[in-house]
Biopython code that builds the backbone (N, CA, C, O; Angstrom):
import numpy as np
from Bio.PDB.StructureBuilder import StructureBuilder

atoms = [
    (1, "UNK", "N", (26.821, 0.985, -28.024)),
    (1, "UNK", "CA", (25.935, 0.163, -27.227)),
    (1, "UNK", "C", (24.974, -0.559, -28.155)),
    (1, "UNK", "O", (24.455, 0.151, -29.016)),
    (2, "UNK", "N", (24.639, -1.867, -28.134)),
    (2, "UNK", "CA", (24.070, -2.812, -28.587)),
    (2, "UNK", "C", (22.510, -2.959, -28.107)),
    (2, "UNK", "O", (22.572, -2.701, -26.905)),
    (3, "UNK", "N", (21.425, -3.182, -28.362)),
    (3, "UNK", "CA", (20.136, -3.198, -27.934)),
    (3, "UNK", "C", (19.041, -3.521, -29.020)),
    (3, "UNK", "O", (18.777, -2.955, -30.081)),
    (4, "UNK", "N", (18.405, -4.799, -28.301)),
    (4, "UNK", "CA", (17.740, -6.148, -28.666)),
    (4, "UNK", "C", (16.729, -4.795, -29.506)),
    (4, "UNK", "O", (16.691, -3.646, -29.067)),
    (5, "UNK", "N", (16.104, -5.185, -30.551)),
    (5, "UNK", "CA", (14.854, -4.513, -31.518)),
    (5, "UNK", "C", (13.729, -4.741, -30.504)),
    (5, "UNK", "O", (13.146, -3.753, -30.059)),
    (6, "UNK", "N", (13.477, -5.627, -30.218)),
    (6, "UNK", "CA", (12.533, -5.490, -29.192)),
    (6, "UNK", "C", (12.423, -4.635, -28.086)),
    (6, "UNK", "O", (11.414, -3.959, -27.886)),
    (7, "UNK", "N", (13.575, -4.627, -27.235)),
    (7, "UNK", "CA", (13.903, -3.413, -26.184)),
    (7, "UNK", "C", (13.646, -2.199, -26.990)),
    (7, "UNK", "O", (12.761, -1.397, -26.689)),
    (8, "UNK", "N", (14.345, -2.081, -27.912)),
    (8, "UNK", "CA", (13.991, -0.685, -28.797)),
    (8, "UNK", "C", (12.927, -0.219, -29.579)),
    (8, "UNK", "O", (12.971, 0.688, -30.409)),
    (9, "UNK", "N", (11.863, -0.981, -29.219)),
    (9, "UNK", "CA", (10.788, -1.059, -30.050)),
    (9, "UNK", "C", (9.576, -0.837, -28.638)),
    (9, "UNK", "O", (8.736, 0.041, -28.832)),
    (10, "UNK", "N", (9.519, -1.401, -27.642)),
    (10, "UNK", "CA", (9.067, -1.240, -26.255)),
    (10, "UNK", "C", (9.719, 0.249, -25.657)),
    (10, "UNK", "O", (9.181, 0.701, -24.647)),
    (11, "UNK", "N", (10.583, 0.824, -26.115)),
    (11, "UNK", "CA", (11.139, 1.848, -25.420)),
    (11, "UNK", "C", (10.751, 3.300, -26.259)),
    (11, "UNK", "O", (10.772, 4.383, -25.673)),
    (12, "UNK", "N", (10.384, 3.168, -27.749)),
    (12, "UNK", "CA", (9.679, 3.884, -28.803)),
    (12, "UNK", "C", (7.902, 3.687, -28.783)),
    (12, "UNK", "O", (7.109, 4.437, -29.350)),
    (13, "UNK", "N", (7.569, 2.497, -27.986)),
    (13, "UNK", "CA", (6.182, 2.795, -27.847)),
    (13, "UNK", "C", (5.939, 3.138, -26.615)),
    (13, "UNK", "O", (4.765, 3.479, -26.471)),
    (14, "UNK", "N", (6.356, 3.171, -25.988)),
    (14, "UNK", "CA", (6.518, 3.852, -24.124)),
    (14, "UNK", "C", (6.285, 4.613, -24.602)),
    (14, "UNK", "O", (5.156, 4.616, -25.093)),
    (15, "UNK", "N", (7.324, 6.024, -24.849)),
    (15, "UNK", "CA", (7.310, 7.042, -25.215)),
    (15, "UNK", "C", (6.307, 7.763, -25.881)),
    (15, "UNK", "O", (5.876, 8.834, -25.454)),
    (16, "UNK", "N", (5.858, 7.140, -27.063)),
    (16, "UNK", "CA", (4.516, 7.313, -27.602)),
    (16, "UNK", "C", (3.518, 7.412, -26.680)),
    (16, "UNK", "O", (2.872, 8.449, -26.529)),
    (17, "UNK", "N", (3.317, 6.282, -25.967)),
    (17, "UNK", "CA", (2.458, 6.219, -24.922)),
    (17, "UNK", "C", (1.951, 7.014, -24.108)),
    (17, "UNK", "O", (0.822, 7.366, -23.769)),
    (18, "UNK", "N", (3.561, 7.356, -23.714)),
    (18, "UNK", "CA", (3.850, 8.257, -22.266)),
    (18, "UNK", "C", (2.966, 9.756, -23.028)),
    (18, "UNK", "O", (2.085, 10.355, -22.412)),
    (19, "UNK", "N", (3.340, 10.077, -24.173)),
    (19, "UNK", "CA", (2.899, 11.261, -24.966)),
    (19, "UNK", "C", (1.681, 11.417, -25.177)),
    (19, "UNK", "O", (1.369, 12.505, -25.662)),
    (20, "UNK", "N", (0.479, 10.329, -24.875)),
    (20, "UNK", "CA", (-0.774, 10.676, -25.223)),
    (20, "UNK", "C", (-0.753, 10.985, -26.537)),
    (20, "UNK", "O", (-1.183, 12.111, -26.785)),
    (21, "UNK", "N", (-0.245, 10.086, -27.823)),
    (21, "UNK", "CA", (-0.268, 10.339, -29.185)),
    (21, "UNK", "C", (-1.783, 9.506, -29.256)),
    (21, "UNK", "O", (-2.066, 8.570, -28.508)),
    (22, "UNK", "N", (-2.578, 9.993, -30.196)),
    (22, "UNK", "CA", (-3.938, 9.462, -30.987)),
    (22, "UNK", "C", (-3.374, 8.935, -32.043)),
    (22, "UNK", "O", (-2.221, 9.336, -32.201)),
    (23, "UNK", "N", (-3.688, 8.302, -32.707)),
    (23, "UNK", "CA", (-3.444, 7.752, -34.161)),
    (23, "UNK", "C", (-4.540, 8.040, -34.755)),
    (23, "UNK", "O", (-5.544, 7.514, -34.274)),
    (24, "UNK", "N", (-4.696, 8.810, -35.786)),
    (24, "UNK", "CA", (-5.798, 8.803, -37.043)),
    (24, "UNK", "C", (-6.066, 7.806, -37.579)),
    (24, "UNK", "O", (-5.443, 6.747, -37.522)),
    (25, "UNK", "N", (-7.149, 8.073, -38.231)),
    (25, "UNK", "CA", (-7.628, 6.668, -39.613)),
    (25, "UNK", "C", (-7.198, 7.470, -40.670)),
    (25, "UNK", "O", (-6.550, 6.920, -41.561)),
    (26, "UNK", "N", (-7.467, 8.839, -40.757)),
    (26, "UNK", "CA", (-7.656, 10.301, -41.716)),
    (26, "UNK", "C", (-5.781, 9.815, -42.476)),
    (26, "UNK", "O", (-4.874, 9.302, -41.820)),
    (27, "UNK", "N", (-5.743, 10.113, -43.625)),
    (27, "UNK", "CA", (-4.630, 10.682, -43.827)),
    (27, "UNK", "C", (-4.767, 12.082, -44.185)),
    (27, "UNK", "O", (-5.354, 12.631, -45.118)),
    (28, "UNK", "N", (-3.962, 12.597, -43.045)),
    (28, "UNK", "CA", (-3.672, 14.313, -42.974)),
    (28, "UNK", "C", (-2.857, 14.992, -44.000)),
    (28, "UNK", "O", (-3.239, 15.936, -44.692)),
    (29, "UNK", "N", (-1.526, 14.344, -44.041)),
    (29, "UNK", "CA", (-0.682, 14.391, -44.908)),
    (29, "UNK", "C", (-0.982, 14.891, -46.184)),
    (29, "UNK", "O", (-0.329, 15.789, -46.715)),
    (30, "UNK", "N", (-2.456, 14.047, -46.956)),
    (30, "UNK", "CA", (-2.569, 14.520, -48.190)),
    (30, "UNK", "C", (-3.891, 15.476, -47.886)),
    (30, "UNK", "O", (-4.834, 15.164, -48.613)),
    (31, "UNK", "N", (-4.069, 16.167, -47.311)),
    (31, "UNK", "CA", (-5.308, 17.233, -46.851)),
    (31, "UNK", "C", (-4.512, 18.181, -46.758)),
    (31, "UNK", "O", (-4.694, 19.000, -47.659)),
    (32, "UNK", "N", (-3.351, 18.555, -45.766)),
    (32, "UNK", "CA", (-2.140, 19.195, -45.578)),
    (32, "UNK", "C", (-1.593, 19.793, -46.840)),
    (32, "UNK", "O", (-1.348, 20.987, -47.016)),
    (33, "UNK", "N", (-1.396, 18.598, -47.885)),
    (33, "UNK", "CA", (-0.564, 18.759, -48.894)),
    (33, "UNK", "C", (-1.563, 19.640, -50.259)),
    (33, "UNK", "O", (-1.081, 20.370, -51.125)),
    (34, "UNK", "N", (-3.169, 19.244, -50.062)),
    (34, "UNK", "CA", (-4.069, 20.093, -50.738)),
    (34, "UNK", "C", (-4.279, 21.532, -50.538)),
    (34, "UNK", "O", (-4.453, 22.437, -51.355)),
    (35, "UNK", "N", (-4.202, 21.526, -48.791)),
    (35, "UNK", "CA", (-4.244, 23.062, -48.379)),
    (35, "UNK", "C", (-3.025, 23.962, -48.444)),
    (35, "UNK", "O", (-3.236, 25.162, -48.271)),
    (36, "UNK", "N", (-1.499, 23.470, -48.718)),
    (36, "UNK", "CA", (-0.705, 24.045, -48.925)),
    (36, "UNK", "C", (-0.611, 24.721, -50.342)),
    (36, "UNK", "O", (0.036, 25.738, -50.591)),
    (37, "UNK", "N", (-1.317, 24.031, -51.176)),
    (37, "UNK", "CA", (-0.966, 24.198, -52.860)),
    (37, "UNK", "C", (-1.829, 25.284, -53.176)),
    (37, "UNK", "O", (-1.637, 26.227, -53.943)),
    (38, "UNK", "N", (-3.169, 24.902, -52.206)),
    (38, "UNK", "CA", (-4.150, 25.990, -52.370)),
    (38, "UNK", "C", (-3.789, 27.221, -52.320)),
    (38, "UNK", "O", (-3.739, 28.007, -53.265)),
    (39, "UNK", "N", (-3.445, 27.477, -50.865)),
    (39, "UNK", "CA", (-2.336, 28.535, -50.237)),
    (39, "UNK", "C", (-1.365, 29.274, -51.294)),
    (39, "UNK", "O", (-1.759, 30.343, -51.761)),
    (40, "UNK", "N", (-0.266, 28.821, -51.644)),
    (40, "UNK", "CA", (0.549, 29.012, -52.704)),
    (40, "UNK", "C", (0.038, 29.825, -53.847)),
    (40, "UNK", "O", (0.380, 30.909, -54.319)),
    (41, "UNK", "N", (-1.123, 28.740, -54.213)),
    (41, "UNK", "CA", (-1.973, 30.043, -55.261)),
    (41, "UNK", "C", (-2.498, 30.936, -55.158)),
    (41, "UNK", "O", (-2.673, 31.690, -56.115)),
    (42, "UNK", "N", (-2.893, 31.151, -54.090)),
    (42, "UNK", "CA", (-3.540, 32.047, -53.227)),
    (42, "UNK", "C", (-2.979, 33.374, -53.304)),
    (42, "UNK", "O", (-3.519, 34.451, -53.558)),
    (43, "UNK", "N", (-1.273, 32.949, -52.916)),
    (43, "UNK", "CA", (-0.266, 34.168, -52.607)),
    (43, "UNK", "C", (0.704, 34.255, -53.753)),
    (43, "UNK", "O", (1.896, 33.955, -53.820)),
    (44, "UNK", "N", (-0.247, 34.813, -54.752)),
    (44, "UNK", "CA", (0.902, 35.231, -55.977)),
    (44, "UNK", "C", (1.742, 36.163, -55.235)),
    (44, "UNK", "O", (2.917, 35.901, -55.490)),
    (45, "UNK", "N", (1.648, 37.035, -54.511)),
    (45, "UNK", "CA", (2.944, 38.511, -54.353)),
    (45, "UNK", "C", (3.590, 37.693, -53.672)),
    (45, "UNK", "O", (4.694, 38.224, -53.799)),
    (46, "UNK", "N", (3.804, 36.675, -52.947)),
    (46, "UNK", "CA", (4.572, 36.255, -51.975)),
    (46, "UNK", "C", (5.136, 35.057, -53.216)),
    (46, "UNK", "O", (5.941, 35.625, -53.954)),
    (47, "UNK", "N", (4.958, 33.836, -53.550)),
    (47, "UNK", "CA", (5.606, 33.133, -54.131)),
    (47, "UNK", "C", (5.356, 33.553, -56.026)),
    (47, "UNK", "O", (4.225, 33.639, -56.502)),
    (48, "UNK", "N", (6.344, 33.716, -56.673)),
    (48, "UNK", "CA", (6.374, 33.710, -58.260)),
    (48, "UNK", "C", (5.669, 32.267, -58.531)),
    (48, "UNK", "O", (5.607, 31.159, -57.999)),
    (49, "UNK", "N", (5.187, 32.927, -59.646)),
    (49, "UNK", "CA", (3.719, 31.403, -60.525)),
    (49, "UNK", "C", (4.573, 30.529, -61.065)),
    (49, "UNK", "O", (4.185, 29.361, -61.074)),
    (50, "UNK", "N", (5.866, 30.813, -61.620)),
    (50, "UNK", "CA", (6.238, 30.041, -62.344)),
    (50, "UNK", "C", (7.662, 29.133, -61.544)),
    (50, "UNK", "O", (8.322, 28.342, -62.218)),
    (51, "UNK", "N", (7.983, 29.391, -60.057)),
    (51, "UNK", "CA", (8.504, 29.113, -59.178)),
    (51, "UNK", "C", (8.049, 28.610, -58.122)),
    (51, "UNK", "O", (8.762, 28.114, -57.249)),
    (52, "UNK", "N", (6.853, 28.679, -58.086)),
    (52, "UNK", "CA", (6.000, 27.559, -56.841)),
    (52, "UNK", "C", (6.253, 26.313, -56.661)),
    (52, "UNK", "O", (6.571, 25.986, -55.517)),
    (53, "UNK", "N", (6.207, 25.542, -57.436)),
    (53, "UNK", "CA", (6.496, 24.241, -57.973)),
    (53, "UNK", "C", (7.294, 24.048, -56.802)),
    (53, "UNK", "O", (6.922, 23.212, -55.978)),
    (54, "UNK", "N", (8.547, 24.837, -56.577)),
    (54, "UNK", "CA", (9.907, 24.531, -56.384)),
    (54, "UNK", "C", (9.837, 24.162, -54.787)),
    (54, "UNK", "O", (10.615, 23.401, -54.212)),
    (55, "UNK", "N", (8.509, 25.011, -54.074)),
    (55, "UNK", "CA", (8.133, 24.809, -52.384)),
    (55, "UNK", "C", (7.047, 23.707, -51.862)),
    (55, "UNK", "O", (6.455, 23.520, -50.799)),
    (56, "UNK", "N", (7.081, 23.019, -53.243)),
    (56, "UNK", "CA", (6.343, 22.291, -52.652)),
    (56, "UNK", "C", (6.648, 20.218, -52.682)),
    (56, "UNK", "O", (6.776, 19.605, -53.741)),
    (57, "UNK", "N", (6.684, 19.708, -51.629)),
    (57, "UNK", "CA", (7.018, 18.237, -51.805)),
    (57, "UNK", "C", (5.688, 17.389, -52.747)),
    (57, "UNK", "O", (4.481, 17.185, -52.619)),
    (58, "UNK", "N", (6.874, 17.051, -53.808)),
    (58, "UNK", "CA", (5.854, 16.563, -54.724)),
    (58, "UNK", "C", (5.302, 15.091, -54.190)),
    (58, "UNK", "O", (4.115, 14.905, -54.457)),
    (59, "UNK", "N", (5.816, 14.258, -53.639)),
    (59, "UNK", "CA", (5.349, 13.042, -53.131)),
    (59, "UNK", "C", (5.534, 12.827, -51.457)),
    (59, "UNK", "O", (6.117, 11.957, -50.810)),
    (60, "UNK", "N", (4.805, 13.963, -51.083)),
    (60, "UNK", "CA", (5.092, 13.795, -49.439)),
    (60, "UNK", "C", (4.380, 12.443, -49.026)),
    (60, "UNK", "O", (3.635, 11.587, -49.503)),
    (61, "UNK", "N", (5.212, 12.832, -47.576)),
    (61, "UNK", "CA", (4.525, 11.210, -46.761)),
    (61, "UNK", "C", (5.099, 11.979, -44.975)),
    (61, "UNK", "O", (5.983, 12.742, -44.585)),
    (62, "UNK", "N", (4.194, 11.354, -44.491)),
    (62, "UNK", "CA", (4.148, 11.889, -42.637)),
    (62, "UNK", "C", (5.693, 11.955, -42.230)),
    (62, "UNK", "O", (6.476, 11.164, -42.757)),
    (63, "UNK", "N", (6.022, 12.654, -41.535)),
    (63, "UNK", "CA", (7.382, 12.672, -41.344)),
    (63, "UNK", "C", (7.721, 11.387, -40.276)),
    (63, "UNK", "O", (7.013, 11.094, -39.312)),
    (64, "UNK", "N", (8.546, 10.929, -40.542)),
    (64, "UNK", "CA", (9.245, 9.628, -39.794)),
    (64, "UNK", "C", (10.103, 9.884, -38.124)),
    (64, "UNK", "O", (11.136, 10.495, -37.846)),
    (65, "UNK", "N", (9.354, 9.291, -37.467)),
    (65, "UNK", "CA", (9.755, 9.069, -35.808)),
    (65, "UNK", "C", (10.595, 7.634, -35.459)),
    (65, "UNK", "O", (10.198, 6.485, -35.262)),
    (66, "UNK", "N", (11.959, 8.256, -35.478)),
    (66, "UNK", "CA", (13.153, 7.385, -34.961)),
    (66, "UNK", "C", (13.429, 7.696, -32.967)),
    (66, "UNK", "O", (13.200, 8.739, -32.356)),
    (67, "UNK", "N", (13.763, 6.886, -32.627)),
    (67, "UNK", "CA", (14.561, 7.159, -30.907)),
    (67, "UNK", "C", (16.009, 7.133, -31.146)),
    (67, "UNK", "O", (16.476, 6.626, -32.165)),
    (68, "UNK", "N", (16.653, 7.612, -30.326)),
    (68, "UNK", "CA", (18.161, 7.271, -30.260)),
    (68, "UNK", "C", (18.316, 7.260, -28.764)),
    (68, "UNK", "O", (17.780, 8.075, -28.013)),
    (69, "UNK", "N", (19.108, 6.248, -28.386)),
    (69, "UNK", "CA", (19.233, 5.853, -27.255)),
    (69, "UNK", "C", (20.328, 6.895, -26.572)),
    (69, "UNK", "O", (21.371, 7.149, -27.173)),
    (70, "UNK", "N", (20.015, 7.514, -25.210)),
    (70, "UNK", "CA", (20.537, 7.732, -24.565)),
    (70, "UNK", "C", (21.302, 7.171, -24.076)),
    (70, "UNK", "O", (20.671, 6.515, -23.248)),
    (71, "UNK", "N", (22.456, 6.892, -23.964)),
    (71, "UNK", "CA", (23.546, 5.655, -23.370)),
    (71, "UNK", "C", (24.219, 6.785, -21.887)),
    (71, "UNK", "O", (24.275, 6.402, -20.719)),
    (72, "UNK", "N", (24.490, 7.652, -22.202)),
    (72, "UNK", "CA", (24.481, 8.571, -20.372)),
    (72, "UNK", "C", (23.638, 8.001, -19.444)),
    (72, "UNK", "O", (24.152, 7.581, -18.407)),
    (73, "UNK", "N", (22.599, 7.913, -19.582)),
    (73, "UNK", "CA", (21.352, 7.831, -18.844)),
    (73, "UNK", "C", (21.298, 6.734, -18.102)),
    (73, "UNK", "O", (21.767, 5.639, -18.410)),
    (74, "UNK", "N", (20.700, 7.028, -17.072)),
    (74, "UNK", "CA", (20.587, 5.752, -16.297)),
    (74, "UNK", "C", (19.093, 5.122, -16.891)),
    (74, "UNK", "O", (18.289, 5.938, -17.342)),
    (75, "UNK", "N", (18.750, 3.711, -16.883)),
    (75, "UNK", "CA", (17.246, 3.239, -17.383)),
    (75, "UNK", "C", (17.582, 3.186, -19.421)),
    (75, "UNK", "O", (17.084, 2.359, -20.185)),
    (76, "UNK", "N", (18.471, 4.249, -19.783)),
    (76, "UNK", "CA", (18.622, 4.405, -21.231)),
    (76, "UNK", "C", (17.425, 4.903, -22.006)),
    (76, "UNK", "O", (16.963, 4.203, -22.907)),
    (77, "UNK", "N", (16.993, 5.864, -21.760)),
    (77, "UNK", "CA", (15.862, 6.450, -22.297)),
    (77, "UNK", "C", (16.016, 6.615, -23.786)),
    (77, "UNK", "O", (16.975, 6.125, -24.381)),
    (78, "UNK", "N", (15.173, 7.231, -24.321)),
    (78, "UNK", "CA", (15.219, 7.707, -25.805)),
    (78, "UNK", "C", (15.176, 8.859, -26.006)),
    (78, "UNK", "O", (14.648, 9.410, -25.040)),
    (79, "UNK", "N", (15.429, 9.483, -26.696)),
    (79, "UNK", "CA", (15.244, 11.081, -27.648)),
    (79, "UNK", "C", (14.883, 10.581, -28.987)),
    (79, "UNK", "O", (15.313, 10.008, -29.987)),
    (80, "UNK", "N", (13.963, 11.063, -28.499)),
    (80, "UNK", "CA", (12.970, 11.763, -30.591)),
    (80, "UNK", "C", (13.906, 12.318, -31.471)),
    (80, "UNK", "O", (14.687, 13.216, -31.157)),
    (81, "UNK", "N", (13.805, 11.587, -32.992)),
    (81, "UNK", "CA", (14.467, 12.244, -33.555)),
    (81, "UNK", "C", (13.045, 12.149, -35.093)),
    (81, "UNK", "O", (12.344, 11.231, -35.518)),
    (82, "UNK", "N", (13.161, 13.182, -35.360)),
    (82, "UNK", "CA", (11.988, 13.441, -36.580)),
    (82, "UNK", "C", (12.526, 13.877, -37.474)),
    (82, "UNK", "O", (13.323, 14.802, -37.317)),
    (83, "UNK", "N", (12.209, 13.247, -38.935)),
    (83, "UNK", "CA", (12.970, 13.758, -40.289)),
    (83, "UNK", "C", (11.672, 14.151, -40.978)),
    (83, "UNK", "O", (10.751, 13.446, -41.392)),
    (84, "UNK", "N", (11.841, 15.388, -40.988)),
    (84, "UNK", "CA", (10.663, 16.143, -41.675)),
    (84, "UNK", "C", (11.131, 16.358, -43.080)),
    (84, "UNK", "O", (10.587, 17.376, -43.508)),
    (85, "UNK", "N", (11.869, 15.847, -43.915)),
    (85, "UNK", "CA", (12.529, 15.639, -45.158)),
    (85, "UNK", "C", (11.040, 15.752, -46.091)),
    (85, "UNK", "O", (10.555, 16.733, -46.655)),
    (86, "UNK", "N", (10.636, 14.585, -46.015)),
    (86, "UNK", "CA", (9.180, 13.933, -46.634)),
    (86, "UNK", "C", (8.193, 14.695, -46.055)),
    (86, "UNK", "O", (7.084, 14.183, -46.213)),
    (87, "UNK", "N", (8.184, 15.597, -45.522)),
    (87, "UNK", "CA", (6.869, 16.323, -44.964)),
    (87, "UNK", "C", (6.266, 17.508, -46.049)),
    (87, "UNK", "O", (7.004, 18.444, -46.357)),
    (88, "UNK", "N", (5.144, 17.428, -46.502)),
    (88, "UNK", "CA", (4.365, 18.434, -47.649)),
    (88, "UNK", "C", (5.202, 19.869, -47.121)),
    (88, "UNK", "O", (6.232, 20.073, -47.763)),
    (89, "UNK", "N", (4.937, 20.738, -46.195)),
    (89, "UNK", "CA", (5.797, 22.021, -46.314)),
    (89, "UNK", "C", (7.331, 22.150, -46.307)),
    (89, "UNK", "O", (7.891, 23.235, -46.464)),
    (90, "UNK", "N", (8.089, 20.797, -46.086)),
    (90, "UNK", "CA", (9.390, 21.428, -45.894)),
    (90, "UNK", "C", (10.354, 21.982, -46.678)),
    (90, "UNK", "O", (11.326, 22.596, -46.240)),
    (91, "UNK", "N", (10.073, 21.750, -47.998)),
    (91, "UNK", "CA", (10.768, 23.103, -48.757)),
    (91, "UNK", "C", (10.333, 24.286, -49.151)),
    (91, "UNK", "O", (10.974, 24.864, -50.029)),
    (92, "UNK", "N", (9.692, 24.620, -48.846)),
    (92, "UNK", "CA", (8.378, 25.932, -48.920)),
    (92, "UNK", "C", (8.900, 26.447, -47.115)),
    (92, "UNK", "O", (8.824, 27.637, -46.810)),
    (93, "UNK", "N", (9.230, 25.753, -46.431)),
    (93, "UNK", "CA", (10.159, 26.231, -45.036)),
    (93, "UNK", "C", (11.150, 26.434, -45.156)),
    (93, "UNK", "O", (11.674, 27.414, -44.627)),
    (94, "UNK", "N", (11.970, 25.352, -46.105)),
    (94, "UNK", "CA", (13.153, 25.527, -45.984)),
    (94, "UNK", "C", (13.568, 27.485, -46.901)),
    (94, "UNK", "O", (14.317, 28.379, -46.507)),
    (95, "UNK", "N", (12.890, 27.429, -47.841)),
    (95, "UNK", "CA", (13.013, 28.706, -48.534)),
    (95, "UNK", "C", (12.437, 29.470, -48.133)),
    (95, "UNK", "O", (12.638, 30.567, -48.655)),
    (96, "UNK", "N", (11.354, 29.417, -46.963)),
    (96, "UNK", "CA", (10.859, 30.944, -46.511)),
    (96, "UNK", "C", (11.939, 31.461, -45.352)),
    (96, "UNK", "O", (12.228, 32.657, -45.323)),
    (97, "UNK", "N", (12.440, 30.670, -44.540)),
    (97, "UNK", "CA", (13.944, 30.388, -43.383)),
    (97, "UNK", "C", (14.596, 31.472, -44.325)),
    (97, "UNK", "O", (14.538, 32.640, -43.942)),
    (98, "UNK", "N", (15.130, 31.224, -45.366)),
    (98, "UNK", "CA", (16.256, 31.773, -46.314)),
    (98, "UNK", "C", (15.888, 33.252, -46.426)),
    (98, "UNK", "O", (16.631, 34.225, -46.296)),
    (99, "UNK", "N", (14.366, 33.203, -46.742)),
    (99, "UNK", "CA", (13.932, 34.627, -47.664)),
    (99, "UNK", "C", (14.310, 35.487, -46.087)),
    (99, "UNK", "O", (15.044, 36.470, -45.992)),
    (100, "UNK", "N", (13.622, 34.834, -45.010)),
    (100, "UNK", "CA", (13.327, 35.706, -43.589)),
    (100, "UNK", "C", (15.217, 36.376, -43.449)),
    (100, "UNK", "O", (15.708, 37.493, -43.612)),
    (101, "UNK", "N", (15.800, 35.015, -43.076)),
    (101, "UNK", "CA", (17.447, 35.752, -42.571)),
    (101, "UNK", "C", (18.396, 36.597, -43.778)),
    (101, "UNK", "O", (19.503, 37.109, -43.617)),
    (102, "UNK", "N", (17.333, 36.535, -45.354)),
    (102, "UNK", "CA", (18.472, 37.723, -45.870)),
    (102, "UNK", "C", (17.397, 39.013, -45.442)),
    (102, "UNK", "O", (17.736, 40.184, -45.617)),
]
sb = StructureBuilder()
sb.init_structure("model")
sb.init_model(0)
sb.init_chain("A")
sb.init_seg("    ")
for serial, (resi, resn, name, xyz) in enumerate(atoms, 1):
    if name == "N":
        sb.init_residue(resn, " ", resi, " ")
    sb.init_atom(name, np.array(xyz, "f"), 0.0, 1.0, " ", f" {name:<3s}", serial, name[0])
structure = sb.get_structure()
C-alpha cells in the first residue's frame, strides 16, 4: 500500500497528539547518559572496571519513533514502532537480559 508523506505524517502526529506527548526543551538523553555512567561506577560488584565501557552507548541520541501502517484496518491506523538502538542504556540492557536468563 502506497501513502502520500503527508497522510503519513498527519497520521504520526495524531497519534502523538492523541498520546498527550509534552516535548522538552531539556535534552534528557545526555542527563540519562551522565546518570547511567555514574551508576556503573557506582556498581563495581555488578559490572567489571575494565568491562564497563562495553554497556554503555558511546554516542547516544533519543530513540527514534516510526508508524507503520496498518493496511487490515479500516481508517488505516498506525502502530508505533521505536528503535531503541541509539538509546544511552541499551547495551547495558541488552547484557543485563543475557546475565538474568543464564
Amino acid at each position: 500500500m502506497l501513502i502520500y508523506r503527508k497522510d503519513y505524517k498527519q497520521k504520526v502526529d495524531a497519534f502523538i497528539s492523541n498520546m498527550k506527548v509534552v516535548e522538552t526543551k531539556d535534552n534528557i538523553t545526555d542527563k540519562f547518559q551522565k546518570k547511567l555512567r555514574s551508576t556503573l561506577n557506582d556498581c563495581k560488584q555488578l559490572v567489571e572496571t575494565h568491562s564497563k565501557w562495553k554497556h554503555i552507548n558511546l554516542n547516544p541520541d533519543a530513540p527514534v519513533l516510526r508508524g507503520l501502517i496498518k493496511v487490515h484496518k479500516e481508517d488505516t491506523p498506525i502502530r508505533p514502532v521505536v528503535n531503541y538502538k541509539s538509546a544511552p542504556s541499551y547495551n547495558l540492557v541488552k547484557w543485563f537480559a543475557k546475565v538474568l536468563k543464564e
